[in-house]
SELONU-202358 format. One record per atom (N, C-alpha, C): residue number from 1; residue in three letters; atom name; z, y, x. Coordinates in pm, whole numbers, plus 50000, padded with zeros to 5 digits. Last residue first. Example, Ala and Ser with C-alpha at 12.3 -4.5 7.8 and 13.67 -1.06 7.14 Angstrom:
% SELONU-202358
num|residuo|atomo|w|v|u
2|Ser|N|50708|49775|51285
2|Ser|CA|50714|49894|51367
2|Ser|C|50787|50003|51290
1|Ala|N|50780|49431|51319
1|Ala|CA|50780|49550|51230
1|Ala|C|50780|49670|51320
***
This chain:
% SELONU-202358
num|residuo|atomo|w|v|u
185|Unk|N|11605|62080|86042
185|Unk|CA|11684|61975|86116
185|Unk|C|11756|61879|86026
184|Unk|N|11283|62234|85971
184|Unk|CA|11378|62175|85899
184|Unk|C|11470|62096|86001
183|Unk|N|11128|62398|86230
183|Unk|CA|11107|62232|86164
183|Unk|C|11270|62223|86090
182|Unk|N|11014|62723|86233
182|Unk|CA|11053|62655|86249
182|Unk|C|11065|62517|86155
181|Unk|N|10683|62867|86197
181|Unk|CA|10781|62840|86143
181|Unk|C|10881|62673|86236
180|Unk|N|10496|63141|86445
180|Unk|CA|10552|63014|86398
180|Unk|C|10694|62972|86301
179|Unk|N|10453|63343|86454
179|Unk|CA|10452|63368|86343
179|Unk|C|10484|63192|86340
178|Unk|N|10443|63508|86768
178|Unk|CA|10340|63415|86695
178|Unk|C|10335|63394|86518
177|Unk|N|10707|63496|86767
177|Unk|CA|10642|63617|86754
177|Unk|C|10466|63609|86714
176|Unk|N|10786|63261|86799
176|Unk|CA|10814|63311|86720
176|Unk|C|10746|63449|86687
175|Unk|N|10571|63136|87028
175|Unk|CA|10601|63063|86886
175|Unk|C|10631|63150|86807
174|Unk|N|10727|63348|87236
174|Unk|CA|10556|63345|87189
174|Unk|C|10570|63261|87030
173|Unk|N|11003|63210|87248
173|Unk|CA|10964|63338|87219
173|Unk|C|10834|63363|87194
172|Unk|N|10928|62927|87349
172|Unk|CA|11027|62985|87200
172|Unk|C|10967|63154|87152
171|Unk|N|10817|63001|87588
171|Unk|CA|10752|62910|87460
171|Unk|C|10789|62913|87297
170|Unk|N|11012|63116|87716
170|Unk|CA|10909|63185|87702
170|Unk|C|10845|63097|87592
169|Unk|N|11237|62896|87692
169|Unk|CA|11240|62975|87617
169|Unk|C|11139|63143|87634
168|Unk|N|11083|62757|87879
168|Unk|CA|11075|62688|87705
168|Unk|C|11109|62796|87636
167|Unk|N|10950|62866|88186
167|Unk|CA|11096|62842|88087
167|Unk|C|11069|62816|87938
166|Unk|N|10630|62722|88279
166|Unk|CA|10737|62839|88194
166|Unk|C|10868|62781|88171
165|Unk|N|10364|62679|88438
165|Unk|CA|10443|62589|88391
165|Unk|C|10590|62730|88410
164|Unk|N|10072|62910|88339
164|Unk|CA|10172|62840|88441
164|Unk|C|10273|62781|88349
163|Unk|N|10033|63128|88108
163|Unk|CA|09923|63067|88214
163|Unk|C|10074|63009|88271
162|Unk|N|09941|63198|87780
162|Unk|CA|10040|63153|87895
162|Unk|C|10008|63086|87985
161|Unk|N|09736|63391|87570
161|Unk|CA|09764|63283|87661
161|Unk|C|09881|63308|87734
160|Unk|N|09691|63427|87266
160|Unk|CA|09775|63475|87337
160|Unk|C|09808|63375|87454
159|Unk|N|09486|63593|86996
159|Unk|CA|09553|63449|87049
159|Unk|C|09614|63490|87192
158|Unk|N|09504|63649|86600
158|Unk|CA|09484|63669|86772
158|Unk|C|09525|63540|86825
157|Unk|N|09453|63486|86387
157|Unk|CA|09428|63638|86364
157|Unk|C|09405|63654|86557
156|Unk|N|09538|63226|86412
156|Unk|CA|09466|63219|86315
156|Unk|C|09357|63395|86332
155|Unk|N|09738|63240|86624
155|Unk|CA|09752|63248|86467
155|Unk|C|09671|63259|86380
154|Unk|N|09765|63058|86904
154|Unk|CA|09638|63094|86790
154|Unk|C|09731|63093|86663
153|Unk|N|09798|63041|87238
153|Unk|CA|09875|63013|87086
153|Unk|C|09771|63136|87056
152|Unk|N|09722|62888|87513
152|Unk|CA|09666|62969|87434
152|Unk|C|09749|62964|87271
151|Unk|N|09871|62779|87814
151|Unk|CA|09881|62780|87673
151|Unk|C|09806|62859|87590
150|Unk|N|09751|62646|88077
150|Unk|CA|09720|62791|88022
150|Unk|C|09758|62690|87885
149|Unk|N|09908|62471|88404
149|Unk|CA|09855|62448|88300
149|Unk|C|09806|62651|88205
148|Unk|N|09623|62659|88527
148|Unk|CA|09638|62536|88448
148|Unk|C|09754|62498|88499
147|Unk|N|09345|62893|88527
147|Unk|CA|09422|62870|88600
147|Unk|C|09482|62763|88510
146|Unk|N|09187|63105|88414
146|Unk|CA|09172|63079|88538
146|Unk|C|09218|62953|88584
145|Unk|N|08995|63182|88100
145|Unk|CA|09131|63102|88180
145|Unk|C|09078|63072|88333
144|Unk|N|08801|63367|88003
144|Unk|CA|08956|63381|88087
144|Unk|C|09026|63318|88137
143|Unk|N|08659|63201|87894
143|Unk|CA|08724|63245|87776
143|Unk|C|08815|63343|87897
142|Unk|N|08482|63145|88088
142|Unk|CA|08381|63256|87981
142|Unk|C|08554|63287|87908
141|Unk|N|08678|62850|88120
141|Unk|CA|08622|63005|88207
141|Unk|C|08598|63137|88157
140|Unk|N|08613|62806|87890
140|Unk|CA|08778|62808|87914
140|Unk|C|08739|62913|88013
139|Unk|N|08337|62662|87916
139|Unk|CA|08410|62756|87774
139|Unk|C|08510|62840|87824
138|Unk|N|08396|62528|88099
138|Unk|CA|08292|62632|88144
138|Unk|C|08332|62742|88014
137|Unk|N|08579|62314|88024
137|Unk|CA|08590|62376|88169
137|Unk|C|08518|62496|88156
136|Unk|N|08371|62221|87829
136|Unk|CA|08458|62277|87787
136|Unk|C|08523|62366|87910
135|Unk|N|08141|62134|88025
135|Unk|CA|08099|62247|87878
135|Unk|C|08227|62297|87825
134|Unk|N|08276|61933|88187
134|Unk|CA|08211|62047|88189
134|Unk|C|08146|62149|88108
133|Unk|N|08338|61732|87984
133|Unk|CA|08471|61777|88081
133|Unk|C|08380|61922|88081
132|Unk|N|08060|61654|87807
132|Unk|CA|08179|61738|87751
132|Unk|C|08264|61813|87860
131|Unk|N|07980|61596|88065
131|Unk|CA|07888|61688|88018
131|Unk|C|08028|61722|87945
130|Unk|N|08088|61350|88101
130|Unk|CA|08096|61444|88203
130|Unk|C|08036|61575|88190
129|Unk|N|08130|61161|87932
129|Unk|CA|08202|61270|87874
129|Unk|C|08154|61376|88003
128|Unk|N|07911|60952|88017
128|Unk|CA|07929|60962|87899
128|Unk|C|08000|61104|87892
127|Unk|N|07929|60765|88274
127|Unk|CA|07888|60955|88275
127|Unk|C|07855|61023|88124
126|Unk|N|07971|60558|88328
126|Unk|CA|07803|60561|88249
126|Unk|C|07781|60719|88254
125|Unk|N|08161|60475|88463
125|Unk|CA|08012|60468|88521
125|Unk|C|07935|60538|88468
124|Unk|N|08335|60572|88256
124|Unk|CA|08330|60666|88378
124|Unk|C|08232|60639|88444
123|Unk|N|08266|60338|88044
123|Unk|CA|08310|60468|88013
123|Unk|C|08264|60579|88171
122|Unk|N|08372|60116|88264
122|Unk|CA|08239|60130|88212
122|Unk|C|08187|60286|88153
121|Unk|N|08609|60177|88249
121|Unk|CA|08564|60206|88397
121|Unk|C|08414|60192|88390
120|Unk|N|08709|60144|88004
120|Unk|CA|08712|60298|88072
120|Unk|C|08647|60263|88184
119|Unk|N|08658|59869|87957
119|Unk|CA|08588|60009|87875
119|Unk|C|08597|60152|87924
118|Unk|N|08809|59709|88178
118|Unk|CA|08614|59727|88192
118|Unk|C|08599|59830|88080
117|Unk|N|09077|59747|88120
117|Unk|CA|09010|59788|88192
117|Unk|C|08859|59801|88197
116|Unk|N|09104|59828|87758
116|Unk|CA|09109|59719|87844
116|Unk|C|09035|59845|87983
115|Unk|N|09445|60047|87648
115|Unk|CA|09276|60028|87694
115|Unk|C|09265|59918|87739
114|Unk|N|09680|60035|87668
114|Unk|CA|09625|59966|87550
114|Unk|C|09487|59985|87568
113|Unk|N|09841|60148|87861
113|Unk|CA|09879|60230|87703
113|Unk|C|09796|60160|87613
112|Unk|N|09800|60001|88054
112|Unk|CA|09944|60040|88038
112|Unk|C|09936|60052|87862
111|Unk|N|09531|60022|88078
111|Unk|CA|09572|59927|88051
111|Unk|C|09697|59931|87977
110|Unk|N|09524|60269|88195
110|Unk|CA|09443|60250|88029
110|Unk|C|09491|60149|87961
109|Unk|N|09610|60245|88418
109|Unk|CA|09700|60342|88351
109|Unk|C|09641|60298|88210
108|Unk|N|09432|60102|88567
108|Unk|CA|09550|60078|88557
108|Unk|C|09704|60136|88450
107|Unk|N|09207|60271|88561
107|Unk|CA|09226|60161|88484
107|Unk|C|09340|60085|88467
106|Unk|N|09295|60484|88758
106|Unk|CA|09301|60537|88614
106|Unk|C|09289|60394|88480
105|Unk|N|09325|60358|89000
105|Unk|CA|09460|60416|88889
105|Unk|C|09405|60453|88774
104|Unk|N|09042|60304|89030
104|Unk|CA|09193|60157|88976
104|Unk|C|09300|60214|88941
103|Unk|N|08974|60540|89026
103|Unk|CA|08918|60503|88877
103|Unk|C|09006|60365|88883
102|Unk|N|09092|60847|89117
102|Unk|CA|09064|60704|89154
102|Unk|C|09015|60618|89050
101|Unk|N|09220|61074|89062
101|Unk|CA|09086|61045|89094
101|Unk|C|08993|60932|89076
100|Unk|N|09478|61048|89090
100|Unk|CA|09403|61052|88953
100|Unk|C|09260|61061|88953
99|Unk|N|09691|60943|89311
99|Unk|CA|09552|60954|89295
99|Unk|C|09464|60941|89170
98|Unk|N|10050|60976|89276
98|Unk|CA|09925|60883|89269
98|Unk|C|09786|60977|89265
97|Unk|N|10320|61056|89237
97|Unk|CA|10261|61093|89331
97|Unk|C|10047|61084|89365
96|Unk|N|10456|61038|89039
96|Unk|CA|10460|60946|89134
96|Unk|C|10325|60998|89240
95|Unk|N|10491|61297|88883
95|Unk|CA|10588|61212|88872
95|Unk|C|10595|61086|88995
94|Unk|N|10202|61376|88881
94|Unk|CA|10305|61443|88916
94|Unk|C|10470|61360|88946
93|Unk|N|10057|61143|88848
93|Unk|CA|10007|61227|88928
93|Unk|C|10139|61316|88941
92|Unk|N|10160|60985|88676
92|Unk|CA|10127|60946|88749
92|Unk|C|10090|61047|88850
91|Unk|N|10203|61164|88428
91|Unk|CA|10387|61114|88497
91|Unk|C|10277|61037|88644
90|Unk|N|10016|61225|88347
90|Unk|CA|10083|61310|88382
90|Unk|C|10185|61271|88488
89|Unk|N|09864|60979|88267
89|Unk|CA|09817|61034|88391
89|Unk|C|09924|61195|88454
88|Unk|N|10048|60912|88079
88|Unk|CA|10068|60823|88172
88|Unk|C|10009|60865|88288
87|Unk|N|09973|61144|87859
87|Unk|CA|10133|61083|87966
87|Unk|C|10137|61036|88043
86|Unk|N|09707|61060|87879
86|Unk|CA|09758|61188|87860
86|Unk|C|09882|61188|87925
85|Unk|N|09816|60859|87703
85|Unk|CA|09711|60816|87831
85|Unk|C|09693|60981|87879
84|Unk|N|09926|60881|87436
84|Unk|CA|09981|60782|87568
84|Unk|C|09970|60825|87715
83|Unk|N|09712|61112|87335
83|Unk|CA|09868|61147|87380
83|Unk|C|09930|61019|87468
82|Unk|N|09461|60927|87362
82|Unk|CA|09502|61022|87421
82|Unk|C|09627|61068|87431
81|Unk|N|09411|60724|87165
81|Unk|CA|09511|60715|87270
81|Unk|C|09533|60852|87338
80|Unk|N|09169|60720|87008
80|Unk|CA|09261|60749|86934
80|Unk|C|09425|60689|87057
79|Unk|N|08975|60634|87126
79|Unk|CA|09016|60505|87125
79|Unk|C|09147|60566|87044
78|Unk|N|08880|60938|87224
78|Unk|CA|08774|60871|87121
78|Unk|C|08877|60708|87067
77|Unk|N|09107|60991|87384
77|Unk|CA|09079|61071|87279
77|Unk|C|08983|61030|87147
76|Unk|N|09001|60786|87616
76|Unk|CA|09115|60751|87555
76|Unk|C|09152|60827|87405
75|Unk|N|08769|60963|87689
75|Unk|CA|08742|60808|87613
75|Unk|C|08877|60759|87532
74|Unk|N|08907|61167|87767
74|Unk|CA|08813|61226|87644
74|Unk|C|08778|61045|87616
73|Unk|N|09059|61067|87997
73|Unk|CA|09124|61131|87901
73|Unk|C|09005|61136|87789
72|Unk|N|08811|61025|88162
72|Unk|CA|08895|60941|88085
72|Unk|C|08975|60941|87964
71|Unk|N|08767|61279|88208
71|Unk|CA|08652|61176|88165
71|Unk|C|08745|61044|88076
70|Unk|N|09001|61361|88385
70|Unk|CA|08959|61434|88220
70|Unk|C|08860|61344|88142
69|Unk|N|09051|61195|88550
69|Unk|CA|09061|61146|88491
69|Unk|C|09057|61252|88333
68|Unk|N|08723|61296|88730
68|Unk|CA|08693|61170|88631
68|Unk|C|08836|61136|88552
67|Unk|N|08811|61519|88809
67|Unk|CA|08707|61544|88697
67|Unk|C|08749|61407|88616
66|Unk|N|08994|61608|88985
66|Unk|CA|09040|61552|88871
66|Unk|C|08911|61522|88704
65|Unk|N|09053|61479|89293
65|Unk|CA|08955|61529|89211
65|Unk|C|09013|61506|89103
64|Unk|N|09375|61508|89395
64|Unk|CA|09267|61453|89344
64|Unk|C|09172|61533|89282
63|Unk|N|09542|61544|89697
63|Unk|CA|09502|61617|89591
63|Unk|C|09361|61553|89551
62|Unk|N|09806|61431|89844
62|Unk|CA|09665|61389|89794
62|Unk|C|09644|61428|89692
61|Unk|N|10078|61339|89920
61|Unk|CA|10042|61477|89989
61|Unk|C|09865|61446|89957
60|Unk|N|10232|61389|89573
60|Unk|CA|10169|61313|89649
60|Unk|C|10089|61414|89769
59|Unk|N|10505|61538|89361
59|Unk|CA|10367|61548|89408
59|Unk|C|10308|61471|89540
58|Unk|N|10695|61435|89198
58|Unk|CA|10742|61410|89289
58|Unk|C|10544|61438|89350
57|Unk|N|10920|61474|88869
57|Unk|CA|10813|61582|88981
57|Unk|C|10795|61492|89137
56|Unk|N|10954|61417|88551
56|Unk|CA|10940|61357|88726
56|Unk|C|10869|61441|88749
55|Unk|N|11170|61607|88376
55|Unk|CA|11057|61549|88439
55|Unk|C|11027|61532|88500
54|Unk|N|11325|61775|88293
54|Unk|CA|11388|61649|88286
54|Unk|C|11275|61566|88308
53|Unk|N|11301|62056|88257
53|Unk|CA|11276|62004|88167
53|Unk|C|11336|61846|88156
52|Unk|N|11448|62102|88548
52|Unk|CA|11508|62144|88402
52|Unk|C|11478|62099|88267
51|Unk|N|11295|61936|88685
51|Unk|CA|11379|61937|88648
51|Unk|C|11492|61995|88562
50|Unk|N|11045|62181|88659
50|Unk|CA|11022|62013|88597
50|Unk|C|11174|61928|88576
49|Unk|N|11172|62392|88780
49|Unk|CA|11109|62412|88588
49|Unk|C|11104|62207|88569
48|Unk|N|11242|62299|89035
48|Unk|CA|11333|62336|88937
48|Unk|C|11274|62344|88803
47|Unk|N|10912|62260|89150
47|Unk|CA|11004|62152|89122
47|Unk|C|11130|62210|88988
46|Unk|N|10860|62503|89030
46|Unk|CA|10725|62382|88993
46|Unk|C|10864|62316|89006
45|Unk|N|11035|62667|89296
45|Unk|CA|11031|62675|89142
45|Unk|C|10958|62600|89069
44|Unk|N|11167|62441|89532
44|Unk|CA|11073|62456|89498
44|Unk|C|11026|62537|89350
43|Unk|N|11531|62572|89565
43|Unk|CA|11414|62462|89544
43|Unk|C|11231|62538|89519
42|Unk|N|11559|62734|89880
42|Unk|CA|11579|62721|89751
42|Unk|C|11492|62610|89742
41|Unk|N|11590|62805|90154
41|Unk|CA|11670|62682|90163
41|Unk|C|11656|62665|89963
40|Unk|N|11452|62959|90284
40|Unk|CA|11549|63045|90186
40|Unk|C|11615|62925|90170
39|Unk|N|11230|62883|90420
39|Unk|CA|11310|62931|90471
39|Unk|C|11433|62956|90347
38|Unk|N|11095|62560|90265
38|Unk|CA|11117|62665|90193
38|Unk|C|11210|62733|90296
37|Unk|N|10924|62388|90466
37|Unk|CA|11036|62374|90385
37|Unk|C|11057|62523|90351
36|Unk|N|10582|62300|90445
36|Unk|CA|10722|62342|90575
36|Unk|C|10802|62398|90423
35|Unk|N|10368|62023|90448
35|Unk|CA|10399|62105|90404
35|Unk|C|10524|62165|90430
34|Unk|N|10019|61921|90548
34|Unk|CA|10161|61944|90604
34|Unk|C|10253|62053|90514
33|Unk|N|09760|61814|90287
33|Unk|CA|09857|61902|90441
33|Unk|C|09996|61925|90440
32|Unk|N|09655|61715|90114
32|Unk|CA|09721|61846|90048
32|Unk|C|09794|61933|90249
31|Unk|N|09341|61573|90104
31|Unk|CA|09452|61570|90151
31|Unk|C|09544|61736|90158
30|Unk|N|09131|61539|89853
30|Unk|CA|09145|61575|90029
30|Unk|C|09281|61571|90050
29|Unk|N|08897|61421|89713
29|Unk|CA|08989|61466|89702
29|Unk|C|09021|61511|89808
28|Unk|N|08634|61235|89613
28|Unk|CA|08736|61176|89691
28|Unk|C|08880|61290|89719
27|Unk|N|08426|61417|89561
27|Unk|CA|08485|61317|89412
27|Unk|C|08577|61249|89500
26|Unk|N|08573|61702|89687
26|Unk|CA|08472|61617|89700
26|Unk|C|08547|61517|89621
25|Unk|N|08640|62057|89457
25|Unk|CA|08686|61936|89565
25|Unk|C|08565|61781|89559
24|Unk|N|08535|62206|89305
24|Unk|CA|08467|62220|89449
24|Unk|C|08556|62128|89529
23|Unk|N|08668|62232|89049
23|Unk|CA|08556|62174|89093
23|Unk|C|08475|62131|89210
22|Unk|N|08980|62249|88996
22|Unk|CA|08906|62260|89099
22|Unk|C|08762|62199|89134
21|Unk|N|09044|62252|88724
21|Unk|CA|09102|62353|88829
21|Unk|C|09038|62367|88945
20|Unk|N|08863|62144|88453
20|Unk|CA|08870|62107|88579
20|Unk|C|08937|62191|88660
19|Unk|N|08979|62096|88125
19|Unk|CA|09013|62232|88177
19|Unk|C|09001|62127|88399
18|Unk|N|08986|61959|87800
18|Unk|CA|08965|61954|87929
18|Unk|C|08930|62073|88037
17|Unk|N|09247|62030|87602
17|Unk|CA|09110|62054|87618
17|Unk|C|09081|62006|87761
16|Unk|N|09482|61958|87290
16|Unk|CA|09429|61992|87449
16|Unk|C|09328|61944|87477
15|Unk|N|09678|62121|87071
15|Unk|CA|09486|62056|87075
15|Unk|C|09520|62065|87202
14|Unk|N|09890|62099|86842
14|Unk|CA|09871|62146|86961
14|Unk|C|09749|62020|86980
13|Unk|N|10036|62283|86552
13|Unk|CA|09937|62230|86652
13|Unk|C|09913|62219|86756
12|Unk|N|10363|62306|86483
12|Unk|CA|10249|62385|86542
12|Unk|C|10181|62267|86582
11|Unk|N|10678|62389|86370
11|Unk|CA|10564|62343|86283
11|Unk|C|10431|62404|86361
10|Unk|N|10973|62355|86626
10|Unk|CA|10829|62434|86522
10|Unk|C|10748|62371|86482
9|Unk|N|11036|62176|86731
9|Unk|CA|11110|62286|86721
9|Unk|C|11051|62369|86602
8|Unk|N|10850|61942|86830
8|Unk|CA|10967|61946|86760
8|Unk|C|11030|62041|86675
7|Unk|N|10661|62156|86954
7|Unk|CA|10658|62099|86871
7|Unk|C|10760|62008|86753
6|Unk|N|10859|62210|87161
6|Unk|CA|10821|62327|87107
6|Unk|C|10797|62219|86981
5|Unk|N|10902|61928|87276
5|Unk|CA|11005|62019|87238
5|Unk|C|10974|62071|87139
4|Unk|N|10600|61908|87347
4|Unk|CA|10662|61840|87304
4|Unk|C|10794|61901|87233
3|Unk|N|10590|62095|87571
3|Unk|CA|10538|62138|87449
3|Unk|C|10567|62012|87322
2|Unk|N|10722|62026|87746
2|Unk|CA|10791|62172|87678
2|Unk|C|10669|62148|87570
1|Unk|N|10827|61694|87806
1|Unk|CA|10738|61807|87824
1|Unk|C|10780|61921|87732
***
């Protein structure tokens, strides 16, 4: 991932927030539709940025609700997993195609990184974070963000969003003008 890198690269924090893109899909998702090949014969740009980074891209024609696996994500955040489980729903939904909606992929994935299954799927019955997913989603709105992924870099003084998946060296360049210090090699 580019922010992985960045972080390497530079001495920076990085917080992630729960951010829903589409609320108005049904908790079952819908189907993404037929999709016609690029006339120009180029790649997909989403696809080329993910392969440049060196990341599975392979999108599923099934667009998930994604409330419940932010729900998840915020239990895996409390079990001190989140960066695993964070990965594992990344590379699952983009990388293989899968249904992040679903609560046997999402127990399937908890497992992977060290959750048992019955605490997250108990976790997502009980409707424990669904108030957090949505109070932060609703923050991010009020704040401007439309759209996902959105980088926000914070010096403390201003802050400076990046909306969409970027060349690294837009990430380089904000960092530095940001006032970020680079990491000793």
């Amino acid at each position: 991932m580019r922010v992985d890198q960045l972080q390497q690269e530079f001495d920076i924090d990085v917080s992630w927030r729960p951010y829903e893109l589409h609320p108005e899909l049904p908790p079952e998702g819908r189907d993404r539709g037929e999709r016609t090949p690029r006339p120009d014969g180029q790649v997909n740009p989403i696809r080329q940025l993910a392969e440049d980074a060196h990341m599975p891209y392979q999108p599923g024609r099934h667009i998930p609700n994604s409330h419940r696996s932010l729900e998840a994500a915020e239990f895996a955040r409390e079990q001190g997993l989140f960066d695993p489980y964070h990965r594992a729903l990344f590379n699952a939904y983009f990388g293989a195609g899968r249904d992040i909606g679903d609560v046997s992929v999402l127990s399937e994935l908890a497992v992977e990184v060290g959750i048992e299954a019955h605490a997250i799927e108990d976790a997502l019955a009980s409707g424990s974070y669904t108030a957090l997913v949505n109070e932060a989603t609703e923050e991010s709105r009020s704040s401007g963000i439309t759209g996902t992924p959105t980088f926000v870099f914070d010096d403390g003084e201003r802050q400076l969003p990046i909306v969409g998946a970027q060349d690294y060296a837009v990430f380089q360049n904000v960092a530095q003008r940001m006032g970020a210090s680079r990491k000793a090699e």
